[in-house]
C-alpha positions as CSV (number, residue, x, y, z in Angstrom):
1,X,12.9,43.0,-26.9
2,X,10.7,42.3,-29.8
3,X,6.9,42.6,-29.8
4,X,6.2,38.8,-29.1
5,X,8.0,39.4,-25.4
6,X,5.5,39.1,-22.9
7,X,6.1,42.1,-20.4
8,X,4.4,42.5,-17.1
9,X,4.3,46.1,-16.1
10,X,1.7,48.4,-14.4
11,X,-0.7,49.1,-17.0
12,X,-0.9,45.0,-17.7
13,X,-2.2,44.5,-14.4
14,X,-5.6,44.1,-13.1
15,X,-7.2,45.9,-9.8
16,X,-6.9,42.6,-8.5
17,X,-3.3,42.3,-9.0
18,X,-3.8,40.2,-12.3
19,X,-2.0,40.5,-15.5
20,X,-2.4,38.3,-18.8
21,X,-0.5,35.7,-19.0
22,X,-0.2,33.5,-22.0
23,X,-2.6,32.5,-23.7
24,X,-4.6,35.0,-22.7
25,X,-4.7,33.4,-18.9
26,X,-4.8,35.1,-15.6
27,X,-1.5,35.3,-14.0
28,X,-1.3,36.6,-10.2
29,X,1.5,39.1,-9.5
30,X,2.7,40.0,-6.1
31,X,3.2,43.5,-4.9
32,X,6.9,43.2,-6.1
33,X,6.4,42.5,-9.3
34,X,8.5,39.2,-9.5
35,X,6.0,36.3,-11.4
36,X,6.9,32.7,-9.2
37,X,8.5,30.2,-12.2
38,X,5.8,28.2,-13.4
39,X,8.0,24.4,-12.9
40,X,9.6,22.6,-9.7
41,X,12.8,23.2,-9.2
42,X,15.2,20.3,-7.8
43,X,16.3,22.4,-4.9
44,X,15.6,23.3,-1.7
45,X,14.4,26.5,-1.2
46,X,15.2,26.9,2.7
47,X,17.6,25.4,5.4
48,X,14.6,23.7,6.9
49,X,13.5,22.3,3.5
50,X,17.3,20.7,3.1
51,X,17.7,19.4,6.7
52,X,13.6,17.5,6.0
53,X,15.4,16.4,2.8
54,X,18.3,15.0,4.5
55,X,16.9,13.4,7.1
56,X,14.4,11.7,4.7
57,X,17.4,10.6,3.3
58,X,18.9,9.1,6.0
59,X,16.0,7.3,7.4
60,X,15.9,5.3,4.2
61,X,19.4,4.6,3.7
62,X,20.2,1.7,5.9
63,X,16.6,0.1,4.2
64,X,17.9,0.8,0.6
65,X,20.5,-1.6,1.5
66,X,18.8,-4.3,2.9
67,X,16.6,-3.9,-0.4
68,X,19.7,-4.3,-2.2
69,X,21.0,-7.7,-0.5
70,X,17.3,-9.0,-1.0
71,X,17.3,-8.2,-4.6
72,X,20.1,-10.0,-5.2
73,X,18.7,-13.2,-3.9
74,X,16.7,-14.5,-7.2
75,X,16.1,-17.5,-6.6
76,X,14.8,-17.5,-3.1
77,X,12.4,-15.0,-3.9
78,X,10.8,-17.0,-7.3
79,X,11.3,-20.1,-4.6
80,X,9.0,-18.5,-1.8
81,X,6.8,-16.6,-4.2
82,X,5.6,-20.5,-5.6
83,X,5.2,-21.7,-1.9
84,X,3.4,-18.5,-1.3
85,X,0.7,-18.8,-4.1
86,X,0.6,-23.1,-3.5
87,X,0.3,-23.0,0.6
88,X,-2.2,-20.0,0.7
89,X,-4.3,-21.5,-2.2
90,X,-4.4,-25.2,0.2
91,X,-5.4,-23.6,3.5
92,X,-8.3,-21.2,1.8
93,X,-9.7,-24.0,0.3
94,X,-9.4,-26.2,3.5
95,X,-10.8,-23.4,5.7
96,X,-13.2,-21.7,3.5
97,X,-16.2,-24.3,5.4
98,X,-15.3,-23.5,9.5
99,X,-14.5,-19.9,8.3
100,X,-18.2,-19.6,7.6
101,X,-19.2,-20.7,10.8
102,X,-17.1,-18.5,12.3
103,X,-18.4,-15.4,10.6
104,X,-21.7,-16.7,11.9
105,X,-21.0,-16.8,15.3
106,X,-19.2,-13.5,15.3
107,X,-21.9,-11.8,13.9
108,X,-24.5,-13.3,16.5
109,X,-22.1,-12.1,19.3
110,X,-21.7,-8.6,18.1
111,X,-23.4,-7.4,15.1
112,X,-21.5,-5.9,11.9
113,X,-19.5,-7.7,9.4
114,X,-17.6,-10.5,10.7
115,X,-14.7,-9.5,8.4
116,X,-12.6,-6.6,9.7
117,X,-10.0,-4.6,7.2
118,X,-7.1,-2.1,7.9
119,X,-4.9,-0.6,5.8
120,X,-1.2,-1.3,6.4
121,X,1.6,-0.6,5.2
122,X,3.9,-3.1,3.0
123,X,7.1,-1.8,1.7
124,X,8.5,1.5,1.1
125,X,8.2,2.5,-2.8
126,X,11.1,3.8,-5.0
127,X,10.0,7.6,-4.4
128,X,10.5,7.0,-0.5
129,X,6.5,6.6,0.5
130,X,5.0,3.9,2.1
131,X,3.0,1.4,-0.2
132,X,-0.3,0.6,1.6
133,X,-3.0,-2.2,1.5
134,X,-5.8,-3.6,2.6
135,X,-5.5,-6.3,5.5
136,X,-8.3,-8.6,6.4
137,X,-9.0,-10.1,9.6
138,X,-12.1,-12.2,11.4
139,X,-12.8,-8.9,13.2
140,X,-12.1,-10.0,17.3
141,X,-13.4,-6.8,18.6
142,X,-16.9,-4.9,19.2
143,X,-17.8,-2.4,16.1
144,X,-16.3,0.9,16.1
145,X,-13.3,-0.2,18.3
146,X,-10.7,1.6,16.3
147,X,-12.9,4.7,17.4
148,X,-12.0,4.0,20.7
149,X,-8.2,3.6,20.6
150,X,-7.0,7.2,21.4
151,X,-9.2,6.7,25.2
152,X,-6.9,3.7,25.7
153,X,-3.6,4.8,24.6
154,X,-2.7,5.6,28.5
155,X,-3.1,1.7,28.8
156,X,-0.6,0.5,26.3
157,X,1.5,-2.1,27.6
158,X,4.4,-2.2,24.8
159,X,6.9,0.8,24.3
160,X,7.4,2.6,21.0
161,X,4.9,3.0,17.9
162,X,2.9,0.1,18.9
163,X,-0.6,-0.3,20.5
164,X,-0.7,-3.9,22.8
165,X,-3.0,-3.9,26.0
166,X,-3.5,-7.3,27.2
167,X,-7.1,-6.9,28.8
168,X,-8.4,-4.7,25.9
169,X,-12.4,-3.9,26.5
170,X,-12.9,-3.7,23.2
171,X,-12.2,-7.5,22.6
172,X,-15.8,-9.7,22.6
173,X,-15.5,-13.5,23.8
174,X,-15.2,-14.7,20.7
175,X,-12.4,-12.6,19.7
176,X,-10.4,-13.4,22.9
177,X,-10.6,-17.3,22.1
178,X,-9.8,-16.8,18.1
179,X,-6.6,-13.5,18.8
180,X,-5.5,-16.2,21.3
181,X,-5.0,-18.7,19.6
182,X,-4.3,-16.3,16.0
183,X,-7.0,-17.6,14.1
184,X,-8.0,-14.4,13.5
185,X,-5.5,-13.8,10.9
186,X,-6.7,-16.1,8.8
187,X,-8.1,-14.4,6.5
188,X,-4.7,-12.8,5.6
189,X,-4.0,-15.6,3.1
190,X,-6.2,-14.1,0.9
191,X,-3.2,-10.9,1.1
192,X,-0.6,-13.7,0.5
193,X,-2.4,-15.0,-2.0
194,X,-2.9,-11.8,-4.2
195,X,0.9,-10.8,-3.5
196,X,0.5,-8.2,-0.6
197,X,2.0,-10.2,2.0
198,X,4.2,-13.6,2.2
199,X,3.2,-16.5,4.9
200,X,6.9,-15.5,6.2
201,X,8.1,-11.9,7.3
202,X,7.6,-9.0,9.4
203,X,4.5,-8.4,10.0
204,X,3.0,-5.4,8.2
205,X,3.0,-2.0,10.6
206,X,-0.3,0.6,10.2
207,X,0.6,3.8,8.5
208,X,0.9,6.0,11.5
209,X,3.3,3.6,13.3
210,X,5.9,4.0,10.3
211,X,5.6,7.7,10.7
212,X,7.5,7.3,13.9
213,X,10.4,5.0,12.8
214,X,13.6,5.9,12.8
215,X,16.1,4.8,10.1
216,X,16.8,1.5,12.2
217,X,13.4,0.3,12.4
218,X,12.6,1.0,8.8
219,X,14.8,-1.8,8.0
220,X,12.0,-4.2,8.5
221,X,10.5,-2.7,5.7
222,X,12.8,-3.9,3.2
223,X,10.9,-6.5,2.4
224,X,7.4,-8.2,2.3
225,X,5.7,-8.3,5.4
226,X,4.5,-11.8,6.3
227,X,1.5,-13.4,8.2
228,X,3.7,-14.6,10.3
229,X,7.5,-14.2,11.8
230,X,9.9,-14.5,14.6
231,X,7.8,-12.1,16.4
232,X,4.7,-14.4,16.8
233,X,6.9,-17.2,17.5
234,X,9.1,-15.1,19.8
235,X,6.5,-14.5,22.4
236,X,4.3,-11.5,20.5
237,X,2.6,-9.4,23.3
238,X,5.1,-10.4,25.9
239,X,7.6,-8.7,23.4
240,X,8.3,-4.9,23.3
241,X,9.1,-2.6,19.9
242,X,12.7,-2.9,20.3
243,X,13.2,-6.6,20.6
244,X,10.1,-6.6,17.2
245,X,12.8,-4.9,15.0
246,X,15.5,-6.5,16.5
247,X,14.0,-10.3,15.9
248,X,12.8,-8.9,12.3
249,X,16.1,-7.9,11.4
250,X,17.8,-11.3,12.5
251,X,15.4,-13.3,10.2
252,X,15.8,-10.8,7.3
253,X,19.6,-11.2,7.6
254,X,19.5,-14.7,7.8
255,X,16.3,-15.4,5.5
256,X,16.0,-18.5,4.0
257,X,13.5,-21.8,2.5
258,X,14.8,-23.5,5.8
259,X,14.3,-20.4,8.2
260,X,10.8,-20.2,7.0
261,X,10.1,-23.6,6.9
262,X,11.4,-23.8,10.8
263,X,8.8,-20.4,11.5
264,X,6.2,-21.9,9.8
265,X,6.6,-25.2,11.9
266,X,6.9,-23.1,15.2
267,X,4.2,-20.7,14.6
268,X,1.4,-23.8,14.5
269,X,3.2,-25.3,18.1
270,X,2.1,-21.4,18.9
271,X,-1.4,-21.4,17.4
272,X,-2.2,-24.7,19.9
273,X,-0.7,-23.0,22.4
274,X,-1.9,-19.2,22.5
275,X,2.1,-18.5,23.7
276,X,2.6,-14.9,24.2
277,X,-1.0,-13.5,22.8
278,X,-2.7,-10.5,24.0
């Protein structure tokens, strides 16, 4: 060993179970001596650590290829992207006038900002976390509601990682009339419009719902969530989590301009209506 070695021994330690490290930095030592390698190593230091690994794994795989079929689909993609951007743009600029009124009254019937955001999750990144945005909404419930979630979780109606309660107390009058009839998601063309969400898809779940899929409901994630889907026009609140994923995963299978076309054209029989709302 020559004498530019760096050695840690007794007499380079500290009382404090220091010794210099290079540079003339503080290195801790533990009692036995051995100095932890100072870079991430690609393996899994316990059993515990390979079976999290695994099952991370796992819960992505049958995602990664439904990402893999969407990719390959070009041309519907730069197809829907346009509509996207042209339809969003058109209903913004048609609604911007009665969306001011509405923010008025809102505001008069239960002060605070008339606009309501949540983050939410979008699609699932290449490093296997959940991408997150910013959802807007006419806000249909008193301030502070999402405060008071956890006192009604014993009243959810809808099985699975999913909060629906058709008499919700938190709702003001207002809200009821404008969830009812789901003009409270208007607002949510401003997300289509910046690229966060598409008019057509799943719709987007909140962060701590996804931490309780399992690999068959991530699927839905494989691509962008949408304003609206064959949930809303498959009855929303009067469906439960399973039959969700299950009518999410038909349309993504079987996604097309014609499919969204037909949702689009369904979804505003259901906005007349108020079929299926909470």
């Amino acid at each position: 060993m020559n004498s530019d070695a760096m050695v840690v021994d007794a007499g380079a330690r500290s009382s404090e179970g220091a010794s210099v490290g290079p540079e003339g930095s503080m290195v801790t030592v533990p009692e036995d001596g051995v100095v932890a390698a100072p870079v991430h190593t690609p393996v899994a230091g316990t059993r515990r650590a390979a079976e999290d690994v695994e099952r991370s794994v796992r819960r992505l795989s049958l995602m990664r290829n439904a990402q893999a079929f969407d990719r390959e689909r070009l041309g519907y993609r730069v197809a829907k992207r346009a509509f996207d951007i042209a339809f969003s743009a058109l209903v913004i600029a048609v609604g911007i006038v009665p969306s001011a009124v509405l923010c008025a009254a809102i505001a008069i019937e239960s002060p605070g900002c008339p606009l309501y955001r949540q983050r939410r999750v979008g699609r699932i990144g290449a490093d296997g976390r959940p991408r997150e945005f910013t959802m807007w909404k006419f806000r249909s419930m008193v301030k502070g509601a999402d405060k008071m979630k956890d006192a009604l979780m014993a009243s959810n109606e809808v099985e699975g990682p999913m909060f629906k309660m058709r008499d919700d107390p938190r709702v003001t009058r207002i809200g009821r009339f404008i969830r009812r009839h789901s003009i409270d998601e208007f607002p949510q063309f401003l997300n289509v419009l910046l690229g966060d969400m598409s008019v057509v898809g799943p719709r987007p779940p909140l962060p701590e719902e996804v931490a309780e899929y399992d690999e068959w409901a991530m699927q839905r994630l494989a691509v962008k969530p949408g304003l609206t889907g064959p949930w809303q026009v498959g009855g929303r609140s009067d469906v439960d989590f399973d039959d969700m994923v299950r009518l999410d995963l038909g349309y993504i299978a079987r996604r097309g301009v014609m499919t969204d076309l037909k949702l689009i054209l369904q979804t505003v029989a259901v906005v007349f209506t108020g079929k299926g709302a909470a």
